[in-house]
C-alpha positions as CSV (number, residue, x, y, z in Angstrom):
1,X,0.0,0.0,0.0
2,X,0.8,3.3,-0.1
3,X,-0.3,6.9,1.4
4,X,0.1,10.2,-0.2
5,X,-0.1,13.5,1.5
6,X,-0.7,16.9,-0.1
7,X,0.2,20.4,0.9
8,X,0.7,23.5,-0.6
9,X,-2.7,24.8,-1.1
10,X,-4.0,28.1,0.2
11,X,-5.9,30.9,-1.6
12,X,-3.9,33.1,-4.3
13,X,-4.7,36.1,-6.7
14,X,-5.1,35.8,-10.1
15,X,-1.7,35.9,-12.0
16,X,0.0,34.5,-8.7
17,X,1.5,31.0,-8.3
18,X,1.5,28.1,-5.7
19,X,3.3,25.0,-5.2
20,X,2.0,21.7,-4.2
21,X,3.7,19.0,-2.6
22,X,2.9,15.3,-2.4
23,X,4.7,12.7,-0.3
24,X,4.1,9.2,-1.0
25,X,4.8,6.6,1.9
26,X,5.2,3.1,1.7
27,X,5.7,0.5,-0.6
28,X,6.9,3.3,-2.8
29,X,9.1,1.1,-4.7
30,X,6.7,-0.4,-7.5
31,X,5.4,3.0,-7.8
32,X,4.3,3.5,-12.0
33,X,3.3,6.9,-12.5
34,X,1.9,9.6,-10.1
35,X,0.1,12.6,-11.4
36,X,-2.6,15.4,-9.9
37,X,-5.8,15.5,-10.8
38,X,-8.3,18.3,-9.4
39,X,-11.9,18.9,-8.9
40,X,-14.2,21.7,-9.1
41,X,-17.4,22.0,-7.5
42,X,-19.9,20.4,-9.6
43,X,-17.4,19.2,-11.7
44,X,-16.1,15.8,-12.3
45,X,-12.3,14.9,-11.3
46,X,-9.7,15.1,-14.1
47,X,-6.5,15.2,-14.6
48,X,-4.2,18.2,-14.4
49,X,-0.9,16.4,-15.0
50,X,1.2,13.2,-14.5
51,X,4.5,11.8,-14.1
52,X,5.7,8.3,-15.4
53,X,8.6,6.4,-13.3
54,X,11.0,7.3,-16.4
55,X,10.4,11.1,-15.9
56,X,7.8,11.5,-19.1
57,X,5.1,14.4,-18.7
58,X,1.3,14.6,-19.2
59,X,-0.5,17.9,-18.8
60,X,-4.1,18.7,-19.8
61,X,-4.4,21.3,-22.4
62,X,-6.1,23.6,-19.7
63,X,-2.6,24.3,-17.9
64,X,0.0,23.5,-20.4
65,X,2.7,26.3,-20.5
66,X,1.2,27.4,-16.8
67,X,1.9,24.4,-15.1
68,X,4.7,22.2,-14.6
69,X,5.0,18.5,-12.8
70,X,8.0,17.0,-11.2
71,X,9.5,14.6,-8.6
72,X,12.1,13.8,-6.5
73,X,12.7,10.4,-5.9
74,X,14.9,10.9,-2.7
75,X,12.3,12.6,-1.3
76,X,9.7,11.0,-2.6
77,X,7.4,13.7,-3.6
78,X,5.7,14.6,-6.3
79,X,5.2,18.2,-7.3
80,X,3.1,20.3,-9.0
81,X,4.2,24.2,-9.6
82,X,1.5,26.2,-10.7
83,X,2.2,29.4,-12.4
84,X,0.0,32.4,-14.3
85,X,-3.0,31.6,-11.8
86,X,-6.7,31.7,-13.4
87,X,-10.0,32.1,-11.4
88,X,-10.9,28.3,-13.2
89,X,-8.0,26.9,-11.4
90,X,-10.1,26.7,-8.5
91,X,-10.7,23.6,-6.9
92,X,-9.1,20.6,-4.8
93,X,-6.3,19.1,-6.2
94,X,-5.5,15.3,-5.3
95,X,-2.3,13.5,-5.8
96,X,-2.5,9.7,-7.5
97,X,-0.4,7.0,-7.8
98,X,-0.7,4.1,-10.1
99,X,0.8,1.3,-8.2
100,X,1.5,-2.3,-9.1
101,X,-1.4,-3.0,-6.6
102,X,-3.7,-0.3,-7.7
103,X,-4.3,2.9,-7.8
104,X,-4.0,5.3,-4.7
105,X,-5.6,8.6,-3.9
106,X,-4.3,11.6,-1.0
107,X,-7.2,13.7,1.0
108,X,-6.5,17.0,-1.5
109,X,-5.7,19.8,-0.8
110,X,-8.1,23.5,-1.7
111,X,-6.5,25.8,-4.2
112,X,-8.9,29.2,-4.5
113,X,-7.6,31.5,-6.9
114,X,-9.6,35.0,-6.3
115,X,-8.3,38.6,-5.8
């Protein structure tokens, strides 16, 4: 199993930038792919961006050129840096892995973008 945590949300102004953090725990080892996803209210959950073991990139077409995905595999973490802010951004962002055993979800964590 594994357990993902998420920080790094918090209420920013249009144009403004935040960083998120995940921190994966566990059997971390047989770890695919991690990526974030978010969800607005009302909205389903999509994808914002993922991450493959072998460093390759995903990003919906929503935030590419705004947002950018990386990780650190001594730490463990997953980030997501999110630049060029837009009121749409709102909403909770979640961390995922893709595991060998399955697929793994964090709490979220509430991004408001508002001035």
């Amino acid at each position: 199993q594994v357990q993902l945590v998420e920080s790094g949300g918090g209420l920013a102004q249009p144009g403004g930038s935040l960083r998120l953090s995940c921190v994966a725990s566990g059997s971390i080892f047989s770890i695919n792919s991690m990526g974030w996803y978010r969800q607005a209210p009302g909205k389903e959950r999509a994808l914002v961006a993922s991450i493959t073991s072998g460093g390759g990139t995903n990003y919906a077409d929503s935030v590419k050129g705004r947002f950018t995905i990386s990780r650190d595999n001594v730490k463990n973490t997953v980030y997501l840096q999110m630049n060029s802010l837009k009121p749409e951004d709102t909403a909770v962002y979640y961390c995922k892995c893709n595991h060998v055993s399955g697929n793994y979800w964090g709490k979220g964590t509430l991004v408001t973008v508002s001035s």
